[in-house]
C-alpha positions in Angstrom: 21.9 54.3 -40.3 24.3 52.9 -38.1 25.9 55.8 -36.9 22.5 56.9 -36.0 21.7 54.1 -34.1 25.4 54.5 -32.0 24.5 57.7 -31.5 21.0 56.6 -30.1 22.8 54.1 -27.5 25.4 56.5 -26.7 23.1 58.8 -25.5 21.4 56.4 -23.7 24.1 55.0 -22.1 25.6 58.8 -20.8 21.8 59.4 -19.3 21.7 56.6 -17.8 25.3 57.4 -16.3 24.0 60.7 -15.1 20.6 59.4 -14.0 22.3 56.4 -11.5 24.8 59.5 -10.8 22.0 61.3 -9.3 20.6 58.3 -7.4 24.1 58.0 -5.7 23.7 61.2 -4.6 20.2 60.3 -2.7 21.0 57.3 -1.7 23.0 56.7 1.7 22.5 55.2 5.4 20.9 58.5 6.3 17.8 59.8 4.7 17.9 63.5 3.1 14.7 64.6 1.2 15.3 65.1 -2.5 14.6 69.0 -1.8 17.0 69.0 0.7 19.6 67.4 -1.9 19.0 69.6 -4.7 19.2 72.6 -2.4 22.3 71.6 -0.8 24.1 70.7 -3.9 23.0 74.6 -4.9 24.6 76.0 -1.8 21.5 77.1 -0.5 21.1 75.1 2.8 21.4 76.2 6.0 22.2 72.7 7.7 25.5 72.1 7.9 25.3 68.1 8.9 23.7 67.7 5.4 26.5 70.0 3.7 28.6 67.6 5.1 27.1 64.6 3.9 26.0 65.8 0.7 29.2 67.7 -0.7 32.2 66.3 1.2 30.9 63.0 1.3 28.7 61.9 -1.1 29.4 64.1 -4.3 33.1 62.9 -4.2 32.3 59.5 -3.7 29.8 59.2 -7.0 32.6 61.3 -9.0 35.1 58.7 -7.7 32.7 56.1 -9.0 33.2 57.3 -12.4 36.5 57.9 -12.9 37.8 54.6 -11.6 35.0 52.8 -13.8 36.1 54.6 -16.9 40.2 54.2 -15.7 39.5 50.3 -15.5 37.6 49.4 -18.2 39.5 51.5 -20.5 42.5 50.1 -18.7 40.8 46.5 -19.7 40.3 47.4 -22.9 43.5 48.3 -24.0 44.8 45.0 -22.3 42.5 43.2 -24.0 43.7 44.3 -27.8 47.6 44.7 -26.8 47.9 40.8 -25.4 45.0 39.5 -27.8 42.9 37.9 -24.8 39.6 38.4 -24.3 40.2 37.7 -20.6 43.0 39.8 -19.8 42.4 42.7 -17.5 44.1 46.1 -15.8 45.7 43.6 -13.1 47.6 41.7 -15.9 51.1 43.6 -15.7 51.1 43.3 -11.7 50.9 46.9 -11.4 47.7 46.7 -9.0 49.7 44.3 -7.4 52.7 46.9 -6.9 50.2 49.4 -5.3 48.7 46.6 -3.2 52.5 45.7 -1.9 53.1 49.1 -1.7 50.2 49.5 0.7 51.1 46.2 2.5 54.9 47.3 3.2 53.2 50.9 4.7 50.3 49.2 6.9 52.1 45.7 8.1 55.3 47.1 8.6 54.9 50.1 9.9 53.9 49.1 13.6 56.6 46.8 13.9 59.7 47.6 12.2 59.7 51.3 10.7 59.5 54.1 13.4 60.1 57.5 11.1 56.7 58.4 10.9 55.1 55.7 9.4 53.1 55.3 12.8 50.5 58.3 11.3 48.0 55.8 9.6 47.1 59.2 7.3 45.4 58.7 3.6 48.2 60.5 2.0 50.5 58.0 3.6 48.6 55.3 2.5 48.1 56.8 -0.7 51.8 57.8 -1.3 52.7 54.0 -0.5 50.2 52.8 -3.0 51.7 55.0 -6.0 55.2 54.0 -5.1 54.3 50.2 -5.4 52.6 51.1 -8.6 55.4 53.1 -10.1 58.0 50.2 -9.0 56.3 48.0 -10.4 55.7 49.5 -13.8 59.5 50.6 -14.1 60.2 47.0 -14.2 57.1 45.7 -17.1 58.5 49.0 -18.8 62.3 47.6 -18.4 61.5 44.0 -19.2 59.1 45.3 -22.3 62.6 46.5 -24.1 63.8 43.4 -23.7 60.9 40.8 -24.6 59.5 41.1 -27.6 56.9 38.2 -27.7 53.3 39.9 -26.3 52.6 36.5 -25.0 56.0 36.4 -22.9 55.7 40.1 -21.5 51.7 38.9 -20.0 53.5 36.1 -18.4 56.2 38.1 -16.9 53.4 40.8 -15.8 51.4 38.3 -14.1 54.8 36.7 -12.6 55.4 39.9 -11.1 51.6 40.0 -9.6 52.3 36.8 -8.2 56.1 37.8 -6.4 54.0 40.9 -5.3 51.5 38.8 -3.6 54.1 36.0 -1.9 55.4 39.4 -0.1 52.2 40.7 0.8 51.6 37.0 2.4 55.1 37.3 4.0 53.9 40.7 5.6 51.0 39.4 6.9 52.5 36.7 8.5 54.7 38.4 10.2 52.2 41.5 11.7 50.6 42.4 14.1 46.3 41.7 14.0 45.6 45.7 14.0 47.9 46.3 10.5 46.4 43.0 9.1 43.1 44.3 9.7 43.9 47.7 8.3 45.4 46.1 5.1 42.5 44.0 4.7 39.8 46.6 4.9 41.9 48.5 1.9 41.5 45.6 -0.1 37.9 45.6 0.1 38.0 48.8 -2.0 36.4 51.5 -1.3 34.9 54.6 -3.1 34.8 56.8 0.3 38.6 57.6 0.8 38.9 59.9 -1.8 38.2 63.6 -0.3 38.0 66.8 -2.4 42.5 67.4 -1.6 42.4 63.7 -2.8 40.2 64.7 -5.6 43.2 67.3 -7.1 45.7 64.1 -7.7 43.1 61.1 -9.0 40.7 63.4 -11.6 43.7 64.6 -13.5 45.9 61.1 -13.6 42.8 59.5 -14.8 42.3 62.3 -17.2 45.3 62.5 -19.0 45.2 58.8 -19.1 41.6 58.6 -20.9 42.9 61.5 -23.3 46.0 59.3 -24.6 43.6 56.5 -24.7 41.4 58.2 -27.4 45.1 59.4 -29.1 46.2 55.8 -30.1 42.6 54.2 -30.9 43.7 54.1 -34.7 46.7 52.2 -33.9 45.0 50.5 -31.6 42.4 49.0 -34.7 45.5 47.8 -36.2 46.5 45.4 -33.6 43.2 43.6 -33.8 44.6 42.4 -37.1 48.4 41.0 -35.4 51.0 43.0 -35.7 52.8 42.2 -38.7 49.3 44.0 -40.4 50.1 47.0 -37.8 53.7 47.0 -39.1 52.3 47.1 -42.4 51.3 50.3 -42.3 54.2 51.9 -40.5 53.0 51.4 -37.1 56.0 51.1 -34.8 55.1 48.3 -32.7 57.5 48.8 -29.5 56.3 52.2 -29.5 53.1 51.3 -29.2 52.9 48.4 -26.8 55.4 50.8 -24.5 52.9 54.0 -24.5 49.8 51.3 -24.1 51.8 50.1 -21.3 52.2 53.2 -19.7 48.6 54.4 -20.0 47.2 51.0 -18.8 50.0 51.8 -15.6 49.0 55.3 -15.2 45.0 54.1 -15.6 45.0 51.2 -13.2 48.1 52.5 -10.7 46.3 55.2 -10.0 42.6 54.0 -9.5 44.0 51.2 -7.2 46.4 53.2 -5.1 43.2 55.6 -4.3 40.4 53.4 -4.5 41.6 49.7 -3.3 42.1 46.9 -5.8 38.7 47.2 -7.4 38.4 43.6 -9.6 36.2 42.1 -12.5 35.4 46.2 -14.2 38.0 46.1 -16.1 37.4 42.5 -17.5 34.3 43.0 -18.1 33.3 46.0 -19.2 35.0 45.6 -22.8 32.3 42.8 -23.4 29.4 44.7 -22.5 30.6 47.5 -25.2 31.5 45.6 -28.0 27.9 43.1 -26.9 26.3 46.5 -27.1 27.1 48.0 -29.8 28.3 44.7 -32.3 32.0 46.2 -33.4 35.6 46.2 -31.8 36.5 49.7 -33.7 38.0 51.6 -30.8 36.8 54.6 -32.3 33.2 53.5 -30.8 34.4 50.4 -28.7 36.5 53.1 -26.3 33.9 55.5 -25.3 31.5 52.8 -24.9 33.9 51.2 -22.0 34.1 54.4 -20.6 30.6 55.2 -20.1 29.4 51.0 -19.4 32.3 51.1 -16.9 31.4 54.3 -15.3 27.9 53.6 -14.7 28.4 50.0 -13.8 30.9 50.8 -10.8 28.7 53.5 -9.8 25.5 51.3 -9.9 27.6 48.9 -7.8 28.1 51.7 -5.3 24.3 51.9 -4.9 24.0 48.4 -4.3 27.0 48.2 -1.6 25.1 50.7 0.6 22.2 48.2 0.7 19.8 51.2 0.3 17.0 50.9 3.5 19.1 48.7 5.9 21.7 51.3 7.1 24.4 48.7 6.0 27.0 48.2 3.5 29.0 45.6 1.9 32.2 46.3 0.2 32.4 47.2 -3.0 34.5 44.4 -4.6 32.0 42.1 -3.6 29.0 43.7 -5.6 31.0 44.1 -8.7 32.6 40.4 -8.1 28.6 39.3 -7.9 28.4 41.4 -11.6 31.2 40.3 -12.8 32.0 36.9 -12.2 28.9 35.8 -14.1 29.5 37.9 -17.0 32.9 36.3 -17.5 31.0 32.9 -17.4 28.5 33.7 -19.6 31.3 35.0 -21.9 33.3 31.8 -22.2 30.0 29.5 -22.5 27.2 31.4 -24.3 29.1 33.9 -26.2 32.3 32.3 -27.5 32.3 34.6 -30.9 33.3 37.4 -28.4 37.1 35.6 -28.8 36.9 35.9 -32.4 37.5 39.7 -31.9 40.5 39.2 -31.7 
């Protein structure tokens, strides 16, 4: 009977992802006509304007949506069981952080200082800069990982590194010119638009293989919910572990920040919602839960951002810090047994 019931709210939960999916799709600063939508998205129109709109523009934007909700809740999952905290998220090992300095060092600097080519404000060169910071970053939590042990040590030194990251970043700033600041600062807004079909090529399969070694590990991962010396128990190699988690978390989050902007409070919260929803921490149903919650909640903050009859929009990281901020309060006062989890 339970099973039946998951199965019930799983389906639920995927159409509802594909109906907000489909309302992304209608829903912009310029008014299409359903008809014109569905025959457009058919390669039957005759208008290029809405071809435009509708398949370079809007299609990749609500496919975007999904695969950085999934990448950061997953991502926020598997922070969540590997440190034991209810509250930790993707940012926790500073690798957004990386991709944000990476991004800073590209946009700030390259006005001012660098003159090899860096002047051609292009998306792949903001792009490449964000995966280098990522990548940086991550070569150090993955260096300092062989050498610390303690779980509780290695979130410090993460978040440390988030920190150094963002004393630079300050530096930078400090030392532009207005234009790069303002260029920096509309990046971290976030944004779902950036990310073109070429784009498309590089984030869908990252965030792929990611998801896929995600749903590998889920066994292991129900061991850690019962400390490691349980996990060791039964033969889990702990290092092992925590390193590949580390990687995926890196590869999930890196990657969804370097194309999308640092994109905050999905990755936190999402876990919640899924284990709220469906009363369990097993990853085996706790995992795809994230992914589809996190999917359709980023997506459903897209609608909102466009602020859907006004012509307007708001960035995204607002919307989903309006979503999430009171979710993480609600969390630590009304539902306090969600920390029992672990």
């Amino acid at each position: 009977m339970p099973d039946k019931r998951n199965t019930i709210k799983f389906l639920i939960l995927f159409l509802g992802l594909l109906l907000l999916f489909i309302m992304d799709l209608f829903i912009g600063s310029i008014y299409i006509s359903p008809g014109e939508i569905w025959t457009t998205l058919f390669g039957k129109t005759q208008d290029p304007v809405h071809y435009e709109i509708i398949i370079n523009y809007r299609l990749p934007k609500a496919l975007t949506a999904v695969l950085v909700g999934s990448a950061l809740s997953v991502a926020g999952l598997l922070m969540q069981t590997l440190f034991a905290n209810p509250l930790a998220g993707p940012d926790v090992l500073g690798v957004n952080s990386g991709a944000g300095l990476g991004v800073a060092v590209f946009t700030l600097l390259s006005a001012t200082t660098f003159t090899f080519g860096l002047n051609d404000m292009s998306g792949w060169g903001i792009l490449s800069a964000g995966i280098t910071g990522a990548v940086c970053i991550l070569f150090l939590i993955l260096i300092t990982s062989i050498k610390i042990t303690n779980t509780v040590s290695l979130l410090i030194v993460g978040i440390m590194f988030g920190n150094i990251a963002g004393a630079v970043i300050s530096i930078l700033q400090s030392v532009s010119n207005p234009d790069s600041i303002k260029l920096f600062i509309v990046w971290t807004f976030g944004s779902l638009s950036g990310v073109t079909w070429m784009f498309m090529k590089i984030l869908a399969p990252l965030i792929l293989i990611g998801l896929f070694f995600s749903f590998m590990i889920q066994k292991q991962m129900d061991s850690l919910l019962l400390g490691e010396n349980y996990a060791k128990g039964l033969g889990i190699n702990i290092f092992r572990l925590r390193f590949f988690i580390i990687l995926i978390t890196a590869l999930l989050a890196g990657s969804s920040t370097a194309f999308a902007g640092p994109i905050a409070f999905i990755g936190v919260t999402v876990p919640h919602i899924a284990r709220g929803l469906f009363n369990t921490s097993r990853h085996r149903i706790i995992l795809p839960a994230s992914l589809l919650c996190g999917a359709s909640l980023l997506v459903l903050c897209d609608i909102i951002s466009q602020l859907p009859g006004t012509g307007f929009s708001v960035p995204i990281n607002a919307v989903c810090a309006l979503f999430g901020a009171p979710m993480i309060i609600w969390i630590i006062f009304y539902r306090q047994k969600s920390f029992r989890y672990f």
